[in-house]
OpenMM code with the backbone's topology and positions (N, CA, C; nanometers):
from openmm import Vec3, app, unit

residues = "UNK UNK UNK UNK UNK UNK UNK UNK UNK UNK UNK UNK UNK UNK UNK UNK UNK UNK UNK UNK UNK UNK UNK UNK UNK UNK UNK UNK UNK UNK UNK UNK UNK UNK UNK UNK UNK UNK UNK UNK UNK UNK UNK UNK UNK UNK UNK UNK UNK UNK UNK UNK UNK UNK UNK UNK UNK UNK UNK UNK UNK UNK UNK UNK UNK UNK UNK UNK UNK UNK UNK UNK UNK UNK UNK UNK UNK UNK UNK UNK UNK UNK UNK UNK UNK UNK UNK UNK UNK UNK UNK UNK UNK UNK UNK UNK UNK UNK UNK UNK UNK UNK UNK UNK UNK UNK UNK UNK UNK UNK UNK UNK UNK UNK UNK UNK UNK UNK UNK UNK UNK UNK UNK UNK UNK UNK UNK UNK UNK UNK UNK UNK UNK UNK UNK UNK UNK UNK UNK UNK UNK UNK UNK UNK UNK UNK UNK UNK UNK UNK UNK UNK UNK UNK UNK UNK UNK UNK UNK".split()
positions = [
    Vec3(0.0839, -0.1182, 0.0000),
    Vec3(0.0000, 0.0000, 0.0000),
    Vec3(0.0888, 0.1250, 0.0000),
    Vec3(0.0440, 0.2310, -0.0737),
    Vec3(0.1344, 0.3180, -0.1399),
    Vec3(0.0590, 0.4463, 0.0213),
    Vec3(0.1422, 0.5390, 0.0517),
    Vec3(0.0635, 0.6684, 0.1205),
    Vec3(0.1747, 0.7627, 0.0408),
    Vec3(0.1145, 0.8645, 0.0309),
    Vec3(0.1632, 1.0144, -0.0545),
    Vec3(0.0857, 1.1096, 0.0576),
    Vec3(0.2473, 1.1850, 0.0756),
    Vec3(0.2537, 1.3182, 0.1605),
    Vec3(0.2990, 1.4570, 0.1137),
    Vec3(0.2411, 1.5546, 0.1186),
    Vec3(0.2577, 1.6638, 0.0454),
    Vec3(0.3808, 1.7419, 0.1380),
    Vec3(0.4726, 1.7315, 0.0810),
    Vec3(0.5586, 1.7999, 0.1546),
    Vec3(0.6322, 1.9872, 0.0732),
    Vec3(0.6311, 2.0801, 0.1372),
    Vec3(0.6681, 2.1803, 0.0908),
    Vec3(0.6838, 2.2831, 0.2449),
    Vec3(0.7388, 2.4393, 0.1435),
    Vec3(0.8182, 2.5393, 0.2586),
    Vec3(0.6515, 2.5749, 0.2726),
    Vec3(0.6699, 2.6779, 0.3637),
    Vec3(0.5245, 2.7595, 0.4242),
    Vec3(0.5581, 2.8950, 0.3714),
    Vec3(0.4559, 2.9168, 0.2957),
    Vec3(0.4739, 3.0390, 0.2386),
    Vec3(0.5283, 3.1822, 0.3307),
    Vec3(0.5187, 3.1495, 0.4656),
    Vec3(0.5306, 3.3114, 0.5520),
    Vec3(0.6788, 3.2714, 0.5732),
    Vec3(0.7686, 3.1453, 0.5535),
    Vec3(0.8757, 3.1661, 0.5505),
    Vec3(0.9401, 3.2155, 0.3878),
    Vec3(0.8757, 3.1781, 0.3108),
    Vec3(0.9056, 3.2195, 0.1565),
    Vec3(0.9413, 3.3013, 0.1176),
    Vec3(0.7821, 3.4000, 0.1759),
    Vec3(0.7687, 3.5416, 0.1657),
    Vec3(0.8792, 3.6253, 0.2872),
    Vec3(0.8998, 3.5941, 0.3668),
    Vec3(0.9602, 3.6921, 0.4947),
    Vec3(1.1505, 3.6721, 0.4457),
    Vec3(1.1617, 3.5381, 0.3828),
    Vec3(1.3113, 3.5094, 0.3396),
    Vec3(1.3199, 3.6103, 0.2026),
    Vec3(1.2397, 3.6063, 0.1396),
    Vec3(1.2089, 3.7062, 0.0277),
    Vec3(1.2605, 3.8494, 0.0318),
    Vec3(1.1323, 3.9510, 0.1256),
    Vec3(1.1174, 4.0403, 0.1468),
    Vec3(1.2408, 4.0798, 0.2236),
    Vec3(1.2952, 4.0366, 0.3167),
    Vec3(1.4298, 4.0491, 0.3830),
    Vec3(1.4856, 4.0511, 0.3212),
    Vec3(1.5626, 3.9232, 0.2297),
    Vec3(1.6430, 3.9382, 0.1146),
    Vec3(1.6506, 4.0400, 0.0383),
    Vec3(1.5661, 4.1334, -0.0114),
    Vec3(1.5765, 4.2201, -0.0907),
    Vec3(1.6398, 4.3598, 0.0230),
    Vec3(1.5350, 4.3540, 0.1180),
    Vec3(1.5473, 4.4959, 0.1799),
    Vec3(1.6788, 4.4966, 0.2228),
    Vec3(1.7401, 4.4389, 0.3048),
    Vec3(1.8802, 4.4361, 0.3734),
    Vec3(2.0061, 4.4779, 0.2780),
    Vec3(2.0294, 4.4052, 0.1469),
    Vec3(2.1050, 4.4432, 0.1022),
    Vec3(2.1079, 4.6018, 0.0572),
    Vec3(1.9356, 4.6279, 0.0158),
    Vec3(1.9313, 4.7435, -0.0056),
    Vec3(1.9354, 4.8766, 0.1040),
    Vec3(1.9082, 4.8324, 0.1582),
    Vec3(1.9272, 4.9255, 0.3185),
    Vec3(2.0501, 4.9543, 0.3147),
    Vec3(2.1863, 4.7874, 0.3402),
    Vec3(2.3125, 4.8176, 0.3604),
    Vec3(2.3511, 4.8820, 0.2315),
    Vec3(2.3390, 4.8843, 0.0983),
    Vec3(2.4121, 4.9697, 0.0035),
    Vec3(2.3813, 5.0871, 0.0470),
    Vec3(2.2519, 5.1317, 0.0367),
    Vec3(2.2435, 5.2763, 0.0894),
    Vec3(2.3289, 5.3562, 0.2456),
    Vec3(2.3338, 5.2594, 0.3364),
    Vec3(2.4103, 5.2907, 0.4860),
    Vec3(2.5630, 5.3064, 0.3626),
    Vec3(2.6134, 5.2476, 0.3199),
    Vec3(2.7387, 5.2360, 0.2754),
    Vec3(2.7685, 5.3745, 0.1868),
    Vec3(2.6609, 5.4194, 0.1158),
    Vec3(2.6589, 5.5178, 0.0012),
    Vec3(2.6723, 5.6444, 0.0367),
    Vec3(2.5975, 5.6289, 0.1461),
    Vec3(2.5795, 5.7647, 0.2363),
    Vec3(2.7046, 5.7978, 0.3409),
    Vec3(2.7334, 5.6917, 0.3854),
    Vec3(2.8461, 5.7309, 0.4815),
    Vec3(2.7491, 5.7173, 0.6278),
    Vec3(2.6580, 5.6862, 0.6515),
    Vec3(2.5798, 5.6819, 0.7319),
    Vec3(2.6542, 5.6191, 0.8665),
    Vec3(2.6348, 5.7023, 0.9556),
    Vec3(2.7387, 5.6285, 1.0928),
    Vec3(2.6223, 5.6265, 1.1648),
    Vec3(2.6446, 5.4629, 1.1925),
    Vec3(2.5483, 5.3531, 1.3280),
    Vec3(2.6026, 5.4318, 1.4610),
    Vec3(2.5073, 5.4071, 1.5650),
    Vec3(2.5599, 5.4676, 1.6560),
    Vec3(2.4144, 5.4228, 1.7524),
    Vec3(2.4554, 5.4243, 1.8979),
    Vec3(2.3265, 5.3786, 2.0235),
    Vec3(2.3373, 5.4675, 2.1280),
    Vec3(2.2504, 5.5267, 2.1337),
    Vec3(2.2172, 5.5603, 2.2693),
    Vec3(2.3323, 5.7058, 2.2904),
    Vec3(2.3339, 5.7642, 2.1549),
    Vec3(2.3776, 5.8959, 2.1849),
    Vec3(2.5648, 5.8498, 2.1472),
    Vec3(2.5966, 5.7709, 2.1244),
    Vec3(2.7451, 5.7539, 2.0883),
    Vec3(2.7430, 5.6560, 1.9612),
    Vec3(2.8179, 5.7408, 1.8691),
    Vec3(2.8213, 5.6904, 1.7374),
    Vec3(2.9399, 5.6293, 1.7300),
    Vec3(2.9337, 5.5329, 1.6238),
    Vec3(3.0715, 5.4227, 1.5657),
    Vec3(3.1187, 5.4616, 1.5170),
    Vec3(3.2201, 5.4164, 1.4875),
    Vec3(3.3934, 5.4827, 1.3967),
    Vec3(3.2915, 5.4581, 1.2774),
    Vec3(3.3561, 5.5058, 1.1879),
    Vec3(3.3324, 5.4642, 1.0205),
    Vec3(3.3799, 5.3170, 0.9749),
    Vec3(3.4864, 5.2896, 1.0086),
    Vec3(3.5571, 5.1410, 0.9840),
    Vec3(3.4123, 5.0458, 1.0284),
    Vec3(3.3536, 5.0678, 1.2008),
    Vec3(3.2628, 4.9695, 1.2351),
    Vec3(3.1367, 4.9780, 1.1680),
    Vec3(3.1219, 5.1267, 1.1397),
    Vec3(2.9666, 5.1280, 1.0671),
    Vec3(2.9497, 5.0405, 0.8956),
    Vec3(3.0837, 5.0684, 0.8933),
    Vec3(3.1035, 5.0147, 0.7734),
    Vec3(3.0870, 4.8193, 0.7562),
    Vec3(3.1701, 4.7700, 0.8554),
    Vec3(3.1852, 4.6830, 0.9075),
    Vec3(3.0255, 4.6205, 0.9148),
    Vec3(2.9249, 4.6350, 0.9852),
    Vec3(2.8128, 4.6362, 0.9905),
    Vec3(2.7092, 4.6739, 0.8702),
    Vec3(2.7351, 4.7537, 0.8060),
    Vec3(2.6606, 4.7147, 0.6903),
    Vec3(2.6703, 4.6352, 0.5607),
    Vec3(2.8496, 4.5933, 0.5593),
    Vec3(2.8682, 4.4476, 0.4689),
    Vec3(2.7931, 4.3516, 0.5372),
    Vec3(2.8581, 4.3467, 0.6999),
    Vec3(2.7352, 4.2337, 0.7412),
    Vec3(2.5782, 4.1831, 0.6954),
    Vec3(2.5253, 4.3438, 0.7429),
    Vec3(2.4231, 4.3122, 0.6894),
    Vec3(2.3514, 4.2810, 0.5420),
    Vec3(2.4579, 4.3351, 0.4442),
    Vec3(2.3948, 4.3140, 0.3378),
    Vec3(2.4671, 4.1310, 0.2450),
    Vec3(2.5287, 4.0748, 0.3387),
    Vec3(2.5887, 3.9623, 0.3225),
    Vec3(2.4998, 3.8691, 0.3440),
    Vec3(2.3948, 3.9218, 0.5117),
    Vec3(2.3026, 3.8503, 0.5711),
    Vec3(2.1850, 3.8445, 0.4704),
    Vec3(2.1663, 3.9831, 0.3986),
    Vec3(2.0220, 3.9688, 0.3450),
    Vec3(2.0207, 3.8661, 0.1800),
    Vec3(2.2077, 3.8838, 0.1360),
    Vec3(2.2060, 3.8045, 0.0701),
    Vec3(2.1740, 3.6388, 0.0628),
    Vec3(2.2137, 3.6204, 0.2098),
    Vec3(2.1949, 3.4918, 0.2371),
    Vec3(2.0375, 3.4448, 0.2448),
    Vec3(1.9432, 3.5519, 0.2834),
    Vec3(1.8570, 3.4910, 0.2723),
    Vec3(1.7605, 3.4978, 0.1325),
    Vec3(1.7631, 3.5730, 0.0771),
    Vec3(1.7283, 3.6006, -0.0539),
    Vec3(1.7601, 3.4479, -0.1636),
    Vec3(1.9115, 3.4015, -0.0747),
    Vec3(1.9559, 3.2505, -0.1728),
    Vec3(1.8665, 3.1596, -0.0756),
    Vec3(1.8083, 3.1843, -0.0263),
    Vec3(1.7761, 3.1180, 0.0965),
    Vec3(1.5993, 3.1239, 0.0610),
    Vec3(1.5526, 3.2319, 0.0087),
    Vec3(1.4226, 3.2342, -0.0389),
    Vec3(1.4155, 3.1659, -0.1844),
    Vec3(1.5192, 3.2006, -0.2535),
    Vec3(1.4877, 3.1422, -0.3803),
    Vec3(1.4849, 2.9851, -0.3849),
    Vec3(1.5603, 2.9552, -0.2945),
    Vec3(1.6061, 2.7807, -0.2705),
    Vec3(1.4628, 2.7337, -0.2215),
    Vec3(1.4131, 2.8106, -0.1470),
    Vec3(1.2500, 2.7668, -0.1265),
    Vec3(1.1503, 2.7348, -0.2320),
    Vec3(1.1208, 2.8888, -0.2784),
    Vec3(1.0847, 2.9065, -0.4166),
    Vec3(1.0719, 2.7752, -0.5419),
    Vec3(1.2222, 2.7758, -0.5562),
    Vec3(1.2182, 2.6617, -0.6487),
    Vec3(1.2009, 2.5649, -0.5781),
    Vec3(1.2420, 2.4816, -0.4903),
    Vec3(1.1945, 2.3427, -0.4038),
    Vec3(1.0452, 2.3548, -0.4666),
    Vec3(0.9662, 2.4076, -0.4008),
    Vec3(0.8028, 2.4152, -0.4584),
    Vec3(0.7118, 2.2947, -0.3678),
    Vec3(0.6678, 2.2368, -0.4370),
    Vec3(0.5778, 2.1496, -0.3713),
    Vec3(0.6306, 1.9792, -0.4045),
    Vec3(0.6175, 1.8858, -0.3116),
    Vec3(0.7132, 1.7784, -0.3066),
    Vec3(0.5891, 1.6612, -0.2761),
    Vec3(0.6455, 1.5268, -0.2960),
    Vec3(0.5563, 1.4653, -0.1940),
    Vec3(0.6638, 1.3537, -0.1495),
    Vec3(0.6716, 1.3318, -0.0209),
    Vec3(0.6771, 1.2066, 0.0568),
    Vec3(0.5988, 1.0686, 0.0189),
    Vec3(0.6417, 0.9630, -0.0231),
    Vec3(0.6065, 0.8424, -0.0701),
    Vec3(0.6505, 0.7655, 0.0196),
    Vec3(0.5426, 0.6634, 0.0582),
    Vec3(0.5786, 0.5327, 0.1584),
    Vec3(0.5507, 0.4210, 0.0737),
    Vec3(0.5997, 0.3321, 0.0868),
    Vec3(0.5486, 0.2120, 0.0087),
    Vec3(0.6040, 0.0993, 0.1007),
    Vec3(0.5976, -0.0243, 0.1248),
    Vec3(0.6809, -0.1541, 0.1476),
    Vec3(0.8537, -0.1674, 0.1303),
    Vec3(0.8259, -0.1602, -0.0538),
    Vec3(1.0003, -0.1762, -0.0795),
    Vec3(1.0752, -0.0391, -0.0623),
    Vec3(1.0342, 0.0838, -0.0648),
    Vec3(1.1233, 0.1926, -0.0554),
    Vec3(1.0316, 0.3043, 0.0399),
    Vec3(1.1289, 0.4512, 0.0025),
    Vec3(1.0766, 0.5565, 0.0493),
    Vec3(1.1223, 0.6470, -0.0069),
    Vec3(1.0060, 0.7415, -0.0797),
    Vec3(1.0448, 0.8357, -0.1911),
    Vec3(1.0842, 0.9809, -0.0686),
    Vec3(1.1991, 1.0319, -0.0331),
    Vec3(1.2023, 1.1206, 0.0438),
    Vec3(1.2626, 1.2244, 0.0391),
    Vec3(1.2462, 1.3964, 0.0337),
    Vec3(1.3428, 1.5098, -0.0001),
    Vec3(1.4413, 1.5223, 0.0843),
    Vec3(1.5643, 1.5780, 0.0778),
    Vec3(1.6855, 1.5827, 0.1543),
    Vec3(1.6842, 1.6632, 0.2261),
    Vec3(1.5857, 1.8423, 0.1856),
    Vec3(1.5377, 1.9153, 0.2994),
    Vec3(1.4542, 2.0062, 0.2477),
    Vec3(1.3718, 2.0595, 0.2995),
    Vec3(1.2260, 2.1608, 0.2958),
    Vec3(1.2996, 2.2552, 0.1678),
    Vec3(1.4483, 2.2665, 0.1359),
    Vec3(1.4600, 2.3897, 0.0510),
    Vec3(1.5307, 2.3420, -0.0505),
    Vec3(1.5070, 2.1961, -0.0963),
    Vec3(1.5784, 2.1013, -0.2009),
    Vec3(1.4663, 2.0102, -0.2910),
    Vec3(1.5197, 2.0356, -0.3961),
    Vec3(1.4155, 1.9514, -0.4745),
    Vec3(1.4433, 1.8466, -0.4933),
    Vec3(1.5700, 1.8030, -0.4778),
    Vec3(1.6101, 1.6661, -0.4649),
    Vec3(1.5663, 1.5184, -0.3639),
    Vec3(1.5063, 1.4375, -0.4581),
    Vec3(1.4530, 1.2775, -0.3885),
    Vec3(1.5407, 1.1872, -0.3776),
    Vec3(1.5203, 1.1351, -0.2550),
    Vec3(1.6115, 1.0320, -0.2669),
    Vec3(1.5278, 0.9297, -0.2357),
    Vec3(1.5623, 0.8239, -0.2705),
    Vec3(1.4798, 0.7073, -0.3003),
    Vec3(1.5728, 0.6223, -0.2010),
    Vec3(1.5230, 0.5405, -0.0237),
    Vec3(1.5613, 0.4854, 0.0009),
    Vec3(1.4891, 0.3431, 0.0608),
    Vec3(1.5652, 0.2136, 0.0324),
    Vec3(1.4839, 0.1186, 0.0947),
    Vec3(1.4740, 0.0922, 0.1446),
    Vec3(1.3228, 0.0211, 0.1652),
    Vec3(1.3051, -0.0461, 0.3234),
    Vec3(1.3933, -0.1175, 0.4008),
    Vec3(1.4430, -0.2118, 0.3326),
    Vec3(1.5650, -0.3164, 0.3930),
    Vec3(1.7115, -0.2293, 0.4455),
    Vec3(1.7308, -0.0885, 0.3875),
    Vec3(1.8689, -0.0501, 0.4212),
    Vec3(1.7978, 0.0463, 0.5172),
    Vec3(1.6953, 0.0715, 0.5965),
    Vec3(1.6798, 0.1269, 0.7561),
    Vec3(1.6950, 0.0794, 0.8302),
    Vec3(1.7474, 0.1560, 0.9216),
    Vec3(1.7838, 0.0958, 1.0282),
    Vec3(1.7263, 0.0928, 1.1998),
    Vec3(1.7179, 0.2884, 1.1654),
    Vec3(1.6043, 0.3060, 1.2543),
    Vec3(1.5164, 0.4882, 1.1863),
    Vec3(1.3974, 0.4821, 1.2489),
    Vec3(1.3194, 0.5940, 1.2609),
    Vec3(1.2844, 0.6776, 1.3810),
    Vec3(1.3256, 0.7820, 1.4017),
    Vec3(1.2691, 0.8457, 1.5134),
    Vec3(1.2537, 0.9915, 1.5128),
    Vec3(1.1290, 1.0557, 1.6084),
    Vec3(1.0979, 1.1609, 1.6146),
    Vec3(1.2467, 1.2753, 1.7224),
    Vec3(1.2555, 1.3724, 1.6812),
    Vec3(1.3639, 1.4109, 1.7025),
    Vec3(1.3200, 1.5888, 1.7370),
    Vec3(1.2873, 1.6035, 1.8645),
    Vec3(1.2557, 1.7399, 1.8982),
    Vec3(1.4003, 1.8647, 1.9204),
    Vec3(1.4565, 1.9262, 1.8063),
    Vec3(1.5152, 2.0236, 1.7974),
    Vec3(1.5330, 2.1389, 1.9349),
    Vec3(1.5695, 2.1086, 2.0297),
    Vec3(1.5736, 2.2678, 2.1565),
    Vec3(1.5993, 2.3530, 2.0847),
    Vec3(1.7381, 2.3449, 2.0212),
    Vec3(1.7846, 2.4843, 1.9546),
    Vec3(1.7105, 2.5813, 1.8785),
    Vec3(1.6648, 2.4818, 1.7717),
    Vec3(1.5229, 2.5869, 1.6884),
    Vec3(1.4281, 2.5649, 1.6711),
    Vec3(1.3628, 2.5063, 1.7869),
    Vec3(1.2343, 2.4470, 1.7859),
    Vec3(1.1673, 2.3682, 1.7290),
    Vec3(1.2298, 2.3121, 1.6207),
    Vec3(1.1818, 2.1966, 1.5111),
    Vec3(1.2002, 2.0586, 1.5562),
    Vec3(1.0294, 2.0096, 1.4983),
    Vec3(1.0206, 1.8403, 1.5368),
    Vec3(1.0394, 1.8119, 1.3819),
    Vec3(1.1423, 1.7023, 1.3932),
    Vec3(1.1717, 1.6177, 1.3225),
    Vec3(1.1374, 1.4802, 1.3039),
    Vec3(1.0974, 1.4054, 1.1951),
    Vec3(1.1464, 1.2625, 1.1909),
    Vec3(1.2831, 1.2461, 1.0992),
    Vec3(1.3836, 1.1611, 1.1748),
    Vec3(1.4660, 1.1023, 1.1232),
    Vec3(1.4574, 0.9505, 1.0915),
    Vec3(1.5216, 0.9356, 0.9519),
    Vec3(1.5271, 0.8281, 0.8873),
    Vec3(1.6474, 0.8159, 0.8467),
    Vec3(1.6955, 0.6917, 0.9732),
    Vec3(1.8197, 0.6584, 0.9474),
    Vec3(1.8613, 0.5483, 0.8536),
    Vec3(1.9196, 0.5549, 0.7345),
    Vec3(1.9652, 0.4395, 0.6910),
    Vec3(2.1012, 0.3957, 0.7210),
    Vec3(2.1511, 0.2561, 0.5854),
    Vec3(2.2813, 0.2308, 0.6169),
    Vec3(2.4103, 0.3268, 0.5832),
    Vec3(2.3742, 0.4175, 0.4479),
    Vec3(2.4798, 0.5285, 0.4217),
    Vec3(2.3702, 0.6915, 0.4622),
    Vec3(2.2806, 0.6753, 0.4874),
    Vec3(2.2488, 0.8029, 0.5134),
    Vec3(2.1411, 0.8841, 0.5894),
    Vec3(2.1428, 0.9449, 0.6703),
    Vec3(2.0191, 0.9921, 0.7426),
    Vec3(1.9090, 1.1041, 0.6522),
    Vec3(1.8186, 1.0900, 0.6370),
    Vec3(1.7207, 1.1828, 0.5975),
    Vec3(1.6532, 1.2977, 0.6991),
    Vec3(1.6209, 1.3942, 0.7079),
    Vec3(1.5402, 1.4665, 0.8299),
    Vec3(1.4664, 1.5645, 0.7537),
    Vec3(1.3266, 1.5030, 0.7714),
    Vec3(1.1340, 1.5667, 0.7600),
    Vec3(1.1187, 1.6316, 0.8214),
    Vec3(1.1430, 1.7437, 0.8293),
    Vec3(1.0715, 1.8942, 0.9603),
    Vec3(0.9105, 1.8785, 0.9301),
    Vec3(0.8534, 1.8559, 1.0681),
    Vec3(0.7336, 1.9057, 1.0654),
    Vec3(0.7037, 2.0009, 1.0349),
    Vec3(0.7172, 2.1362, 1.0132),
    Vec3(0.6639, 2.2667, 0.9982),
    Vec3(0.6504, 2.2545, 0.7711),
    Vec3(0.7088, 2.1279, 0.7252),
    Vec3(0.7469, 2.1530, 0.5767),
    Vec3(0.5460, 2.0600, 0.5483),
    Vec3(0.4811, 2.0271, 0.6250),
    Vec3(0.4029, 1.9248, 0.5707),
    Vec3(0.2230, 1.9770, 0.6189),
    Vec3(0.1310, 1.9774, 0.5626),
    Vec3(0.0658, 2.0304, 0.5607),
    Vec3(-0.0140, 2.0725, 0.6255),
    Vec3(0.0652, 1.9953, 0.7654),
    Vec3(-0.0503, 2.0394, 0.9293),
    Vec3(0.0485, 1.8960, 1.0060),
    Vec3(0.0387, 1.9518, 1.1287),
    Vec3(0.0534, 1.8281, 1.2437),
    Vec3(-0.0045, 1.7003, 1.1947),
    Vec3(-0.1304, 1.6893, 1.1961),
    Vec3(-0.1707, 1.5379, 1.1890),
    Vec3(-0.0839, 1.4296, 1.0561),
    Vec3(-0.0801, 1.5302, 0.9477),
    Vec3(0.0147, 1.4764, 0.8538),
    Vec3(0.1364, 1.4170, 0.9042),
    Vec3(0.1994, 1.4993, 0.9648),
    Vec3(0.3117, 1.4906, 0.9665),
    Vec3(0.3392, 1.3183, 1.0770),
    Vec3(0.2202, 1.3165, 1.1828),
    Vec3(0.2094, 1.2291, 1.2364),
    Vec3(0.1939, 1.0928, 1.1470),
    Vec3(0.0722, 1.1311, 1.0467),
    Vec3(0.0278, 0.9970, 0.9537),
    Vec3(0.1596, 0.9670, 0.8937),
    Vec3(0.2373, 1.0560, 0.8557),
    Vec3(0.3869, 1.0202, 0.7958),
    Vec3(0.4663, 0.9072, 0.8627),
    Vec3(0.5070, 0.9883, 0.9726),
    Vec3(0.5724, 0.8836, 1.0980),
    Vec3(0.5336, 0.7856, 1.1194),
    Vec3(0.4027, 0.7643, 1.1308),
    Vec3(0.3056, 0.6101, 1.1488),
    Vec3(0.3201, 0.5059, 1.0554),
    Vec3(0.3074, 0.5866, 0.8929),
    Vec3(0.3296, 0.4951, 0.7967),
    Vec3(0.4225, 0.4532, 0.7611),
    Vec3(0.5462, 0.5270, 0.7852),
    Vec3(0.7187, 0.4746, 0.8022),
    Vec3(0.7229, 0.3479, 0.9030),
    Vec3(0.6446, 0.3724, 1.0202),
    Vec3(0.7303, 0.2603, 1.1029),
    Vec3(0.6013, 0.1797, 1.0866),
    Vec3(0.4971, 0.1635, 1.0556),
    Vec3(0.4298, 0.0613, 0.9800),
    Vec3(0.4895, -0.0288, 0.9156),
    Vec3(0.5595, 0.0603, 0.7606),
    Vec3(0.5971, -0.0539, 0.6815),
    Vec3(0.7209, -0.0868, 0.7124),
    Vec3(0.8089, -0.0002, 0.8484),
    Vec3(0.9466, -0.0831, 0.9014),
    Vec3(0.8979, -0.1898, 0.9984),
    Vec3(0.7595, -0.2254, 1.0798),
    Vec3(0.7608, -0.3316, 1.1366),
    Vec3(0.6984, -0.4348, 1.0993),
    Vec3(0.6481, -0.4071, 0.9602),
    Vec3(0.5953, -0.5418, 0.8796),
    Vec3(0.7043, -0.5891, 0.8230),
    Vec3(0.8329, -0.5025, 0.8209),
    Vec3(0.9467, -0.5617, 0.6756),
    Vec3(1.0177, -0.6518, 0.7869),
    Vec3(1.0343, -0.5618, 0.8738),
    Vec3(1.1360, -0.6423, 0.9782),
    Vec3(1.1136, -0.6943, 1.1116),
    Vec3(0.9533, -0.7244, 1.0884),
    Vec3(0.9146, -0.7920, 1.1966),
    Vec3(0.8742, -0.7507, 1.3845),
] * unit.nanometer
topology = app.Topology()
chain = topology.addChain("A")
for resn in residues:
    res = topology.addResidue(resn, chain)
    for name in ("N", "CA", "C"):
        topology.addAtom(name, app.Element.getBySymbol(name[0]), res)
């Protein structure tokens, strides 16, 4: 028995990696153009640091802008369970499947992130781990039916 899971980014990260992306760099060219000196609370920065700070930032907004488009194109995916394999993406911002089989898992488990708050399932095989963020799939309960149907067809294969 085949299950198909819709896996993709959430548009308010799409859009917010987007909109950032653009503004930041453009903010920092302009801080840079102007000569604009950063400064808090009534004491302003050398020029070297203000300067310093707005490559940063416009390095950062680049990053996410590659970071929105990588979404962008990913697009919409699906998760495949079946018996002999598992049709699965490498991550929420990759369009790339990897196709792994039932027989080369080893183990599956849910994997709660402290650092950035993300629940995961991991799917460990013999050369490689996979990791499904919940937040990429179309609601909680999915993401559950996912997990269920993985170790379904890992405790019918292997008993």
């Amino acid at each position: 028995m085949e299950h198909r899971f819709t896996y993709r980014s959430k548009s308010v990260n799409l859009v917010a990696s987007l909109i950032l992306g653009i503004a930041l760099p453009i903010g920092g060219v302009w801080g840079l153009s102007t000569g604009t000196l950063l400064g808090r609370r009534g004491a302003t920065f050398s020029p070297e640091v203000s300067t310093a700070i707005f490559v940063v930032i416009i390095l950062a907004g680049v990053g996410l802008l590659v970071y929105g488009l990588r979404l962008t194109l990913a697009g919409k995916r699906e998760v495949v369970v079946t018996p002999t394999y598992l049709e699965l993406p490498t991550s929420p911002s990759s369009r790339r499947i990897v196709q792994v089989p039932t027989d080369t898992i080893t183990n599956v488990v849910v994997q709660n992130d402290t650092m950035s708050g993300r629940v995961l399932t991991v799917v460990h095989g013999n050369r490689q781990s996979v990791k499904l963020a919940k937040f990429a799939f179309d609601n909680a309960q999915a993401f559950e039916d996912c997990h269920a149907a993985i170790d379904t067809v890992l405790r019918a294969k292997h008993g």
